[in-house]
Backbone as CSV, one residue per row, in Angstrom:
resi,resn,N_x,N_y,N_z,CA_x,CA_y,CA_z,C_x,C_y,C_z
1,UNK,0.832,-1.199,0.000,0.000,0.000,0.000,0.864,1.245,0.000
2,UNK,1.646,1.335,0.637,2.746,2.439,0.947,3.873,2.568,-0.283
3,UNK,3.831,1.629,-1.368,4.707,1.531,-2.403,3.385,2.448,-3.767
4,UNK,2.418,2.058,-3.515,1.401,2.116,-4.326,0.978,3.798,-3.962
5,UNK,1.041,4.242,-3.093,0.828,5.734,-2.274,2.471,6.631,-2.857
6,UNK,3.204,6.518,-2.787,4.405,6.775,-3.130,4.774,6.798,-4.335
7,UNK,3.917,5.639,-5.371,4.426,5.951,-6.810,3.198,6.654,-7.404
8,UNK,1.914,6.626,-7.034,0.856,7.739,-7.223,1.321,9.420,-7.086
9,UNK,1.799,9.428,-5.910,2.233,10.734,-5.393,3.283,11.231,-6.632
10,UNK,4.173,10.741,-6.890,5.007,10.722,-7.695,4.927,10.680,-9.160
11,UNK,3.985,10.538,-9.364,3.195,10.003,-11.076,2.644,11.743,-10.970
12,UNK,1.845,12.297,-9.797,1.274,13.668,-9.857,2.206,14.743,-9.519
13,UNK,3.142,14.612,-8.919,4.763,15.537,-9.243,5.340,15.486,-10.642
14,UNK,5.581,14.169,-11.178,5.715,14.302,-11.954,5.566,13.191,-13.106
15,UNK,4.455,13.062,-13.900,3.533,12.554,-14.471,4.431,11.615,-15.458
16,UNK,5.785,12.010,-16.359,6.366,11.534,-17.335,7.820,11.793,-17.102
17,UNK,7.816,11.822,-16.054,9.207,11.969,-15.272,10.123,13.210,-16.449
18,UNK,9.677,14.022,-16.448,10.571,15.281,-17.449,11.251,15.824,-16.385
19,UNK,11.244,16.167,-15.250,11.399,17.334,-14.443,11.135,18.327,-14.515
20,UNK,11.405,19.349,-13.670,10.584,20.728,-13.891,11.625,21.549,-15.515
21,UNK,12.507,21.071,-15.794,12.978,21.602,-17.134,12.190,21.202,-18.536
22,UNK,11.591,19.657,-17.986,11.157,19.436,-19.270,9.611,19.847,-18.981
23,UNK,9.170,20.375,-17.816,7.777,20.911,-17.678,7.921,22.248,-18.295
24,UNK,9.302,23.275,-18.128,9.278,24.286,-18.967,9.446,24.554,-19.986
25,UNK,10.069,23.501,-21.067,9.988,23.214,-22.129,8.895,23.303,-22.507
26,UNK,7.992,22.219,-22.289,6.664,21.933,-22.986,5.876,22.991,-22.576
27,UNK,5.903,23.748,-21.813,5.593,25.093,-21.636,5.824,25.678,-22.533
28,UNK,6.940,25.865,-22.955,7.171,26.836,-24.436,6.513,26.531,-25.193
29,UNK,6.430,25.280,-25.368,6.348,24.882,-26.649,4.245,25.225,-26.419
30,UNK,3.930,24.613,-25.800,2.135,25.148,-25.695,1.963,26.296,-25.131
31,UNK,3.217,27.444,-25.273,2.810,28.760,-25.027,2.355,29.250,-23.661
32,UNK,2.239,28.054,-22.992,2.254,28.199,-21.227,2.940,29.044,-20.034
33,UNK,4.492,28.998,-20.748,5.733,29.474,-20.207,6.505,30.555,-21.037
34,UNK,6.021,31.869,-20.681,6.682,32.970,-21.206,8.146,33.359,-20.759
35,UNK,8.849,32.886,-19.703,10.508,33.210,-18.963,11.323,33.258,-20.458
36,UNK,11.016,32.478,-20.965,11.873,32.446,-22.449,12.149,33.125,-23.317
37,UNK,10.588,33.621,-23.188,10.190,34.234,-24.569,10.478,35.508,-24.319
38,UNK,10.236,35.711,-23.061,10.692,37.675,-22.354,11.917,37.890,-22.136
39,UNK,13.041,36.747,-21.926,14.005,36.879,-22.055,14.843,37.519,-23.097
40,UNK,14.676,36.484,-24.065,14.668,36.792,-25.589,13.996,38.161,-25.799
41,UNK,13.052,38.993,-25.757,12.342,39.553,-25.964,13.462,40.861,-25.403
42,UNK,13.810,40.786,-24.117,14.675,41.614,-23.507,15.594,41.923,-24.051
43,UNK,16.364,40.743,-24.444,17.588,41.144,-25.208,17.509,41.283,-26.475
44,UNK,16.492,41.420,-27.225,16.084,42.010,-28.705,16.320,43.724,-27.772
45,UNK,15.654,43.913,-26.986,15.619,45.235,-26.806,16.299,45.585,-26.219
46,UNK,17.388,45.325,-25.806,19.057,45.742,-25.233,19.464,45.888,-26.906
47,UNK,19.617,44.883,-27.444,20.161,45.666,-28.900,19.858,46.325,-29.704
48,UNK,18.031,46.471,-29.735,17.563,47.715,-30.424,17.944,48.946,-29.699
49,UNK,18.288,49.246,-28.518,18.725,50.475,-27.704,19.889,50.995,-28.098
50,UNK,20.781,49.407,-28.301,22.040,49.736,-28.712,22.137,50.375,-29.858
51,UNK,21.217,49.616,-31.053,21.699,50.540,-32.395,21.075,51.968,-32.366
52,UNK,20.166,52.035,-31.701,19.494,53.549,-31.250,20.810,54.150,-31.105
53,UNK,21.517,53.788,-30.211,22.776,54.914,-29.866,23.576,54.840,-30.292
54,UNK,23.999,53.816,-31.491,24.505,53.511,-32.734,24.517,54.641,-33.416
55,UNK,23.637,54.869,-33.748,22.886,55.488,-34.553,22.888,57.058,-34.236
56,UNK,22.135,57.531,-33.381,22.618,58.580,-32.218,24.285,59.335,-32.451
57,UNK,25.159,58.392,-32.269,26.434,58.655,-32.052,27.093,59.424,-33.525
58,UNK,26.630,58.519,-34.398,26.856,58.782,-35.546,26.200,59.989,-36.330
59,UNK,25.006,59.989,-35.626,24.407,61.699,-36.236,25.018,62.821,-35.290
60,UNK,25.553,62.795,-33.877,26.129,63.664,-33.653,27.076,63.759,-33.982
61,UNK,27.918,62.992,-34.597,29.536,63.353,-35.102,28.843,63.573,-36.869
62,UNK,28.517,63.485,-36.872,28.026,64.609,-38.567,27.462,65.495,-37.865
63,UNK,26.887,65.908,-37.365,26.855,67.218,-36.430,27.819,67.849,-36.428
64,UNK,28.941,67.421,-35.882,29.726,68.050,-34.966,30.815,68.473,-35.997
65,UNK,31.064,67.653,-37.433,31.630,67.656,-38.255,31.153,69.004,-39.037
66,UNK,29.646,69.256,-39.364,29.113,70.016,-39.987,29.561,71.589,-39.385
67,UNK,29.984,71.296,-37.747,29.832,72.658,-37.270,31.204,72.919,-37.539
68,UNK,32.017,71.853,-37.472,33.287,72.397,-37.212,33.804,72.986,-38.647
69,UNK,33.373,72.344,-39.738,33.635,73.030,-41.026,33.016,74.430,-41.517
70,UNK,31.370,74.773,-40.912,30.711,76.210,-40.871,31.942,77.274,-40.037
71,UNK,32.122,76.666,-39.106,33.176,77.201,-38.032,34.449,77.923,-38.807
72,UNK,35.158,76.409,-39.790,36.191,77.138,-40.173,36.016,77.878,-41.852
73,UNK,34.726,77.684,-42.330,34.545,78.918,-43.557,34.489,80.074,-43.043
74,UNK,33.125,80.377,-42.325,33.126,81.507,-41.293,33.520,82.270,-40.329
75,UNK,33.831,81.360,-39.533,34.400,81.855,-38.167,35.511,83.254,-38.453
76,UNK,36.521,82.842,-38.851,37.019,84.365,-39.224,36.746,85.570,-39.444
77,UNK,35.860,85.514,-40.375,35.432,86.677,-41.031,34.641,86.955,-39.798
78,UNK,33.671,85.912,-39.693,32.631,86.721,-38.137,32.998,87.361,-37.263
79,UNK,34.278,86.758,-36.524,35.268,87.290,-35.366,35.561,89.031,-35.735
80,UNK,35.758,88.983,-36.883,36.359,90.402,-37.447,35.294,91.491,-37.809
81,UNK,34.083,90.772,-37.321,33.023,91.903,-38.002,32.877,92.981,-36.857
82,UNK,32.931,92.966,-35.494,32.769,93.799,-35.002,33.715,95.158,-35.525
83,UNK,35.154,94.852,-35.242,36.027,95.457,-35.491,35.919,96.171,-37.103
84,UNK,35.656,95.506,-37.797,35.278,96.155,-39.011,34.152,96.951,-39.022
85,UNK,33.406,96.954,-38.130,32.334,98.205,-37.847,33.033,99.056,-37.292
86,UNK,33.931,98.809,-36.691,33.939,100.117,-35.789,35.484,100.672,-36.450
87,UNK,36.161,100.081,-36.787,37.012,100.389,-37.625,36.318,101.737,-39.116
88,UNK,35.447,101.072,-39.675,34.495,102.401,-40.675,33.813,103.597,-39.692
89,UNK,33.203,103.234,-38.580,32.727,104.208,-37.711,33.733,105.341,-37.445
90,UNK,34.919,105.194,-37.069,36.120,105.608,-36.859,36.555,106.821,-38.572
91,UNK,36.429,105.797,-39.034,36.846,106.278,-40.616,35.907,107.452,-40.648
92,UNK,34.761,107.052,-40.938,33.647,107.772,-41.505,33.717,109.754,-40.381
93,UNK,33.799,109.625,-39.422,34.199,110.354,-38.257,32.665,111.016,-38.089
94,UNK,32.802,111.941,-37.552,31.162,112.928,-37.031,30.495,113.475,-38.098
95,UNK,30.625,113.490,-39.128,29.900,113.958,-40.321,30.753,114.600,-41.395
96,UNK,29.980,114.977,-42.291,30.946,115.470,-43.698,32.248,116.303,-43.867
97,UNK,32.803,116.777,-44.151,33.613,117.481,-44.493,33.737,118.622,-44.999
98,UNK,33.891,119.965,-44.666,33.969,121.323,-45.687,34.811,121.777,-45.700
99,UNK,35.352,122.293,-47.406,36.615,122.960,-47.678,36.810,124.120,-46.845
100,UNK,37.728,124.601,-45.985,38.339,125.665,-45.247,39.225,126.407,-46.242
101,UNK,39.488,127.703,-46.695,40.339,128.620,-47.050,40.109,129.835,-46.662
102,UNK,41.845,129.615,-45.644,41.918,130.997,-44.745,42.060,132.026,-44.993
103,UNK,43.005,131.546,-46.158,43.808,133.262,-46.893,43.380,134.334,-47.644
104,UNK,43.997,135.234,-47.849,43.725,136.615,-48.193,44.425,137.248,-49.356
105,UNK,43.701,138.119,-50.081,44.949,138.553,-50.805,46.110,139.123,-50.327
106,UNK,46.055,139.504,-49.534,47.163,140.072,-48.740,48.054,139.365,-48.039
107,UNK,47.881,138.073,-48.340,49.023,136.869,-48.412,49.361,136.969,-49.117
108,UNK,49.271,137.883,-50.376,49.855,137.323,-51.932,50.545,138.361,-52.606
109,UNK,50.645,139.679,-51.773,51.284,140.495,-52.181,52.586,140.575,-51.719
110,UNK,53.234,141.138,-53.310,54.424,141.017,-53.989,55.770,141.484,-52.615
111,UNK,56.111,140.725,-52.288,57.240,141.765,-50.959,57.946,142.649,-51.299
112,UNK,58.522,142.394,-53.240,58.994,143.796,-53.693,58.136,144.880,-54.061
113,UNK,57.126,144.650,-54.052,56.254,145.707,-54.488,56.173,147.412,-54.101
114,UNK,56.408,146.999,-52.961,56.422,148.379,-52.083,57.712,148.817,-52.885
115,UNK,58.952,148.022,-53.174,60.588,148.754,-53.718,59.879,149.221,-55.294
116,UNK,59.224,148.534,-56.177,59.036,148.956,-57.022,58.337,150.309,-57.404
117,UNK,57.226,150.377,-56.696,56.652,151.779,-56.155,56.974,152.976,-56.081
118,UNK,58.714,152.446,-54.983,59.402,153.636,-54.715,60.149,153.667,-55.656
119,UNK,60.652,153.117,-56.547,61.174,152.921,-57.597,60.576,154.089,-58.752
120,UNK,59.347,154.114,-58.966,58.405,153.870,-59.759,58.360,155.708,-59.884
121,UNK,58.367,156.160,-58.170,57.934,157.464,-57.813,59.298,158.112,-58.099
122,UNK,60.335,157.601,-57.812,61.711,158.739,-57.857,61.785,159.023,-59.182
123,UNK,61.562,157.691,-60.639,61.162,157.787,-61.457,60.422,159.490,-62.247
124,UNK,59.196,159.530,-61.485,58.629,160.920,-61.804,59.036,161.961,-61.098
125,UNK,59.858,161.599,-59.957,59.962,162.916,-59.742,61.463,163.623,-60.358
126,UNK,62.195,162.395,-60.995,63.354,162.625,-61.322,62.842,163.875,-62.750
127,UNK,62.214,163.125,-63.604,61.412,163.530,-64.642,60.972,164.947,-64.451
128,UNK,60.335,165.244,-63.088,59.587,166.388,-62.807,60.682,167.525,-62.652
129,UNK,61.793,166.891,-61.684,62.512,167.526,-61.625,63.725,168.630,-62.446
130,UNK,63.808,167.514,-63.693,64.151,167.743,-64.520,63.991,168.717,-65.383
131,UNK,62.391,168.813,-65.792,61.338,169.702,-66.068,60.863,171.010,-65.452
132,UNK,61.173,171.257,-64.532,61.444,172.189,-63.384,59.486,172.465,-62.670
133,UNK,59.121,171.229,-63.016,57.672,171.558,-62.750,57.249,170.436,-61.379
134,UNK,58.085,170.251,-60.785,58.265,169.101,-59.461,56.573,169.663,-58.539
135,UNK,56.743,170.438,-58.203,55.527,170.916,-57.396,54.508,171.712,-58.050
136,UNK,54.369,171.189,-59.431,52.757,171.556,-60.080,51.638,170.682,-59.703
137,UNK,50.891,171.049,-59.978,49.173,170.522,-59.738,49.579,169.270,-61.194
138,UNK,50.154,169.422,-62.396,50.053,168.067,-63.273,51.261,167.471,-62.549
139,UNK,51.990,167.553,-61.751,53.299,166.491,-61.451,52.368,165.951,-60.188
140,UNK,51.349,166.358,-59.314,50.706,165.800,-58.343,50.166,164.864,-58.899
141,UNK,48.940,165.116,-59.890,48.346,164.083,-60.416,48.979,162.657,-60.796
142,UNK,49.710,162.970,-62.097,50.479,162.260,-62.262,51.295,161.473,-61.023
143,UNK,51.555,161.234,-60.505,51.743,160.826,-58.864,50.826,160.070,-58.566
144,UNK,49.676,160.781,-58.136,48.188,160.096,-57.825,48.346,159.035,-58.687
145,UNK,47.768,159.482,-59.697,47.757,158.440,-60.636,48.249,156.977,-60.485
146,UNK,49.528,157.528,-61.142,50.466,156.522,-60.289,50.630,155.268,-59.447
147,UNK,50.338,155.783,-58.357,50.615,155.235,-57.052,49.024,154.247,-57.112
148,UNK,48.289,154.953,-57.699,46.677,154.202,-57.999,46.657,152.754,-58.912
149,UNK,47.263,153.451,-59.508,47.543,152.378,-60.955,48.435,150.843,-60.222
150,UNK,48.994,151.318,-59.644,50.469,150.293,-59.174,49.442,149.633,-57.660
151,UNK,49.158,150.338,-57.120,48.062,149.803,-55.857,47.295,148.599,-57.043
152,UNK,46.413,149.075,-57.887,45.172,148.332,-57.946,46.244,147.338,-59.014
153,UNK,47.827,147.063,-59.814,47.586,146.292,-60.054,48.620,145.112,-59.448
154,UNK,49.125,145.686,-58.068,49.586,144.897,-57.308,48.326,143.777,-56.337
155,UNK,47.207,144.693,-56.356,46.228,143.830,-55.053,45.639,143.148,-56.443
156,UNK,45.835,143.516,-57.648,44.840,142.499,-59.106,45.723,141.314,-58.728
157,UNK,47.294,141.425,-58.659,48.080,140.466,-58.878,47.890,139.072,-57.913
158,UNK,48.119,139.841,-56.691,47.750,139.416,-55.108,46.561,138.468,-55.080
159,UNK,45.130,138.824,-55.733,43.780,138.422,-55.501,44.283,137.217,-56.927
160,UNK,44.697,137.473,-58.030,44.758,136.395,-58.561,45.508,135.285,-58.429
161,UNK,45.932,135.515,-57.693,46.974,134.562,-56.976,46.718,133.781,-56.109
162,UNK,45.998,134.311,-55.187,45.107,133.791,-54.202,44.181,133.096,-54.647
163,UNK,43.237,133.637,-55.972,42.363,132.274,-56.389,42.907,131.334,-57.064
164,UNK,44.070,131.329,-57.796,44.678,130.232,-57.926,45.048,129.165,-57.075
165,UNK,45.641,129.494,-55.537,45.870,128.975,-55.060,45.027,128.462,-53.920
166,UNK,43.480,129.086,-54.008,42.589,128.474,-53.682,41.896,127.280,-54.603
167,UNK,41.739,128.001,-55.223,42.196,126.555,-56.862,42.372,125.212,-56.540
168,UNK,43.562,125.312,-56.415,44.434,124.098,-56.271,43.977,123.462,-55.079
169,UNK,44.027,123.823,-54.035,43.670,123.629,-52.951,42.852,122.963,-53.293
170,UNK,41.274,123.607,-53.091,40.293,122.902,-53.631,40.327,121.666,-54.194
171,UNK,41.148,121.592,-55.490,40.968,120.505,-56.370,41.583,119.418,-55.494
172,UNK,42.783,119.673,-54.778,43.218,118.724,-53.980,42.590,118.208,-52.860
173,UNK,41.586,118.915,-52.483,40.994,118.547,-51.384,39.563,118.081,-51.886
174,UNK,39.207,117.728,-52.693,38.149,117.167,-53.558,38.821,115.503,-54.076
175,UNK,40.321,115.972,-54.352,40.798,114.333,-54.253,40.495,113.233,-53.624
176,UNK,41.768,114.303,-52.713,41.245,113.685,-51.500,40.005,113.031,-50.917
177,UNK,38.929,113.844,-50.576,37.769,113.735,-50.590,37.340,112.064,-51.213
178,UNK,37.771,112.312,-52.649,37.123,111.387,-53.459,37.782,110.320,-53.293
179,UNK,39.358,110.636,-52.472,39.677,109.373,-52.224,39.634,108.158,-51.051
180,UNK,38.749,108.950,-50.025,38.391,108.759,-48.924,37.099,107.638,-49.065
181,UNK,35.965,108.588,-50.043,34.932,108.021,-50.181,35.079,106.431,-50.964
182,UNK,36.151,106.539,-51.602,36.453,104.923,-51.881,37.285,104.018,-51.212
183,UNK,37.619,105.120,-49.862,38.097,103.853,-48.784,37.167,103.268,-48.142
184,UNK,36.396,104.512,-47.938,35.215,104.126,-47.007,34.302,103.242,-47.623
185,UNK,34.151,103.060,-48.551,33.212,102.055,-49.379,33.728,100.917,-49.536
186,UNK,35.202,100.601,-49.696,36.145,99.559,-49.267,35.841,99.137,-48.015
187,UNK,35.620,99.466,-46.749,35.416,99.611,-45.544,34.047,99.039,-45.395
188,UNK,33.298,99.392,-45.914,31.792,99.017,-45.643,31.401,98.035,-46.583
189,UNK,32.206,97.470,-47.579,32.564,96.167,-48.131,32.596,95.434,-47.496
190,UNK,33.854,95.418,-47.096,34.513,94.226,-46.365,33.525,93.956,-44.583
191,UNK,33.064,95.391,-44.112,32.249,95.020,-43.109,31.161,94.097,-43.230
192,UNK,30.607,94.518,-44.553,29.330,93.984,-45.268,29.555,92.410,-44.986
193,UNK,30.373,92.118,-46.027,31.194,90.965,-46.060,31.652,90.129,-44.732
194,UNK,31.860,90.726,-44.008,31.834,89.931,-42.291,30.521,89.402,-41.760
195,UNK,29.698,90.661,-41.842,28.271,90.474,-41.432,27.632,89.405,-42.105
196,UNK,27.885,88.941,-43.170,27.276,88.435,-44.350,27.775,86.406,-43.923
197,UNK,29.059,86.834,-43.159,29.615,85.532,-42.550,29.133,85.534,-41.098
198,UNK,29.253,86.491,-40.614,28.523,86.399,-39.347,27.346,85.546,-39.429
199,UNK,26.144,86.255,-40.282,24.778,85.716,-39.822,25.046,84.207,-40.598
200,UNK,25.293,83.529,-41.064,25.784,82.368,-41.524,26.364,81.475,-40.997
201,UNK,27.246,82.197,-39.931,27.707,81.140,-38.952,26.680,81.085,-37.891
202,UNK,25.601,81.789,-37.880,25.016,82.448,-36.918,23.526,80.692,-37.147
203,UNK,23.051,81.153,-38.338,22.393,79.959,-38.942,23.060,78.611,-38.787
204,UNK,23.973,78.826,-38.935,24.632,76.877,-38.566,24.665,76.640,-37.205
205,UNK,24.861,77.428,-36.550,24.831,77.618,-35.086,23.354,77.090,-34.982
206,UNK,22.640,77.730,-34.980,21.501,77.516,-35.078,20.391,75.989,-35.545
207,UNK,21.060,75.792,-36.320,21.164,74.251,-37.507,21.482,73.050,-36.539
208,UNK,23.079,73.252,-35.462,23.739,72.730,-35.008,23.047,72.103,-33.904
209,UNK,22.771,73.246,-32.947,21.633,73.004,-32.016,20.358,72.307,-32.313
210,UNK,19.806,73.150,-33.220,18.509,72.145,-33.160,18.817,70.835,-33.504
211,UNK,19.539,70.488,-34.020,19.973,68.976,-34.339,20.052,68.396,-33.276
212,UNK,21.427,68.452,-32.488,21.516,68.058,-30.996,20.136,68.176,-30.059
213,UNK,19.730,68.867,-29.758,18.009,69.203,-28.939,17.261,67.743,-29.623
214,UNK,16.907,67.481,-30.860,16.607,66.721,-31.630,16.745,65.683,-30.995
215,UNK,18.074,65.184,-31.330,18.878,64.271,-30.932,18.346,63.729,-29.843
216,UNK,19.113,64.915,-28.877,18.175,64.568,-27.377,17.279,63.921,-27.346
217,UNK,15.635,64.612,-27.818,14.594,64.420,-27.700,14.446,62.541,-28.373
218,UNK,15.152,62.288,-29.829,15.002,61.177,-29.953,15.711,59.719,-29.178
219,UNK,17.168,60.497,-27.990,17.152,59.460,-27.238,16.981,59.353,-26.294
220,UNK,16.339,60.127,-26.040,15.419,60.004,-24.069,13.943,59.174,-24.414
221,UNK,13.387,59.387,-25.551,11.920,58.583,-26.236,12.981,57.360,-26.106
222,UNK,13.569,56.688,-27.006,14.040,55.606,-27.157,14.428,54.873,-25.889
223,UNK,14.926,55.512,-24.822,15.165,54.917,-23.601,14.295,54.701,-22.901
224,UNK,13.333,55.656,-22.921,11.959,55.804,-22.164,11.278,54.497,-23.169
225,UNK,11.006,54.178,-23.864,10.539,52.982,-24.719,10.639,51.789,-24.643
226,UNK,12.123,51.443,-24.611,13.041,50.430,-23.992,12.617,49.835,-22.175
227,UNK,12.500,51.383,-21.697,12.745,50.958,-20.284,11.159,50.755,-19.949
228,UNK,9.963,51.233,-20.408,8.635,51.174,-20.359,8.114,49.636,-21.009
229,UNK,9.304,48.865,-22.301,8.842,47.699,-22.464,9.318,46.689,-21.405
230,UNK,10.095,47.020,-21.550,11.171,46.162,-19.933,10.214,45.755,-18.735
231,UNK,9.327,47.226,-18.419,8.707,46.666,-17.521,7.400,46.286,-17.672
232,UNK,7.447,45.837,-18.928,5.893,45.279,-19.283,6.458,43.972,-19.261
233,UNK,7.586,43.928,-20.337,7.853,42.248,-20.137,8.065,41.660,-18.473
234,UNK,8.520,42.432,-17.801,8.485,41.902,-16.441,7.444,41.694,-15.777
235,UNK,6.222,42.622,-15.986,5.195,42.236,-15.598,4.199,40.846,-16.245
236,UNK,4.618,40.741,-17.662,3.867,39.391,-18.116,4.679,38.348,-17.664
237,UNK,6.139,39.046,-17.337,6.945,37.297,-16.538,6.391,36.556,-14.989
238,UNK,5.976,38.025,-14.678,5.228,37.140,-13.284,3.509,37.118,-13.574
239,UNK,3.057,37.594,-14.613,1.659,37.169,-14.659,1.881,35.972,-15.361
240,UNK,2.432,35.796,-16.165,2.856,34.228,-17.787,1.875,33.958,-18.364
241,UNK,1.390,35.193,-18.763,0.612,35.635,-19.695,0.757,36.909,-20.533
242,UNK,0.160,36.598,-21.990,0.539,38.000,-22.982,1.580,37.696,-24.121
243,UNK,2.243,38.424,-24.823,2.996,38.091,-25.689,4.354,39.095,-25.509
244,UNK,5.363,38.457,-25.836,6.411,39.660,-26.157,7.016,40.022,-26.861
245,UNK,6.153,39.432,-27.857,6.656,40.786,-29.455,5.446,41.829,-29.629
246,UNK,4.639,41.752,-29.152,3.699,43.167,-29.356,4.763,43.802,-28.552
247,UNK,5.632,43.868,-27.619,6.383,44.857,-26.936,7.719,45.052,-27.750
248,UNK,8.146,44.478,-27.989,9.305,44.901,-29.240,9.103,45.524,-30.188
249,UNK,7.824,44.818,-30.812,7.624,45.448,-32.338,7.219,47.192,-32.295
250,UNK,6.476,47.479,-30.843,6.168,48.931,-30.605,7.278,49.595,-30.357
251,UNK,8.457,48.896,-29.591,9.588,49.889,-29.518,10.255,50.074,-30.559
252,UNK,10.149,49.171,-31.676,11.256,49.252,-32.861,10.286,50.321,-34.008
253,UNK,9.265,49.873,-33.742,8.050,51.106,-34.732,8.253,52.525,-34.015
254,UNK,8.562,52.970,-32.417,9.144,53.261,-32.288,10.407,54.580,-32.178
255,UNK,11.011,53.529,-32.704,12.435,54.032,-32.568,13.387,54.559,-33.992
256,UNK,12.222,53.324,-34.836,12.807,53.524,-36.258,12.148,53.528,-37.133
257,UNK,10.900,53.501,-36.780,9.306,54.264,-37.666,9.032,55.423,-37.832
């Protein structure tokens, strides 16, 4: 009786003598026993994470590649744009420019003039003298005269002289002028031209970041995905029930859908 109690007992432990390995087997196999299948299931999704950051890694170094080449077209010129503003600011100075001329005719008269004059007068009076008419009313005039004639065409000489040499002046300072205005336009070129690299590096900058942010955003989802199936498969490992490719196939749709 006690042999017969003992191999009953034993027939309901274990019915076909498999042991509990070959009870989890045939578990698999009639879909009974999920430990397997979530296992597996797990480590599908340890390596879909992995190529996530595979993947990841590789778009930030084309990133990083992209910036560093915007960096070195631009970067120069950008660095230099301030200075090239203020470098033309400098140039350009507080506003326009107006020709100044100080002088006078009376800068321009003759220094011998005055000797010629006296020259001019001993002249008549030598004449007058000669004539014995030195202190007549026509040797005065004549005098007047004179001295009138030699005045107006020493200050003619003087004043034309002076506009000549306002003249020149002028023209030179209109050169000038004109040669300024094509520095300064040189100047606001090349500023142009900075600015023009500036906002360009300014845009890749821009480009650069949102990429990375991106980035981000697509591997914190992917982890958050991973780690949200994880604990689903853990939860059907202690219920052993459910499937665990509806949980893969959503993280890989996903991650790479």
């Amino acid at each position: 009786m006690a042999d017969f109690v003992d191999s009953a007992t034993g027939f309901v432990m274990n019915p076909f003598g498999m042991g509990s390995t070959g009870f989890r087997r045939a578990g698999e196999i009639l879909g009974t026993d999920t430990n397997s299948a979530v296992d597996k299931a797990q480590a599908n999704l340890d390596s879909i994470l992995a190529q996530a950051n595979g993947v990841s890694g590789a778009n930030r170094r084309i990133y990083d590649d992209y910036l560093s080449k915007m960096q070195g077209i631009y970067g120069d010129n950008a660095a230099n744009y301030q200075a090239a503003v203020q470098k033309l600011a400098e140039a350009i100075g507080e506003g326009p420019e107006t020709f100044n001329y100080d002088k006078t005719a009376n800068d321009f008269f003759d220094p011998y003039a005055e000797q010629a004059q006296a020259q001019a007068m001993d002249a008549i009076n030598a004449s007058a003298s000669a004539g014995g008419n030195r202190f007549s009313s026509n040797y005065n005039d004549k005098l007047a005269a004179k001295q009138r004639a030699l005045a107006t065409e020493q200050w003619k000489t003087a004043y034309d002289t002076m506009m000549r040499d306002r003249a020149q002046q002028m023209s030179e300072w209109q050169a000038g002028q004109g040669a300024k205005q094509t520095y300064l336009g040189n100047l606001g070129t090349v500023a142009g031209l900075y600015g023009n690299d500036r906002d360009k590096l300014s845009d890749a900058l821009g480009n650069y970041y949102s990429n990375i942010a991106n980035q981000n955003n697509a591997d914190l989802e992917s982890y958050s995905d991973v780690t949200q199936s994880k604990a689903n498969l853990d939860a059907q490992r202690k219920s052993g029930v459910g499937s665990a490719l509806g949980s893969i196939g959503s993280v890989v749709g996903a991650i790479f859908g």
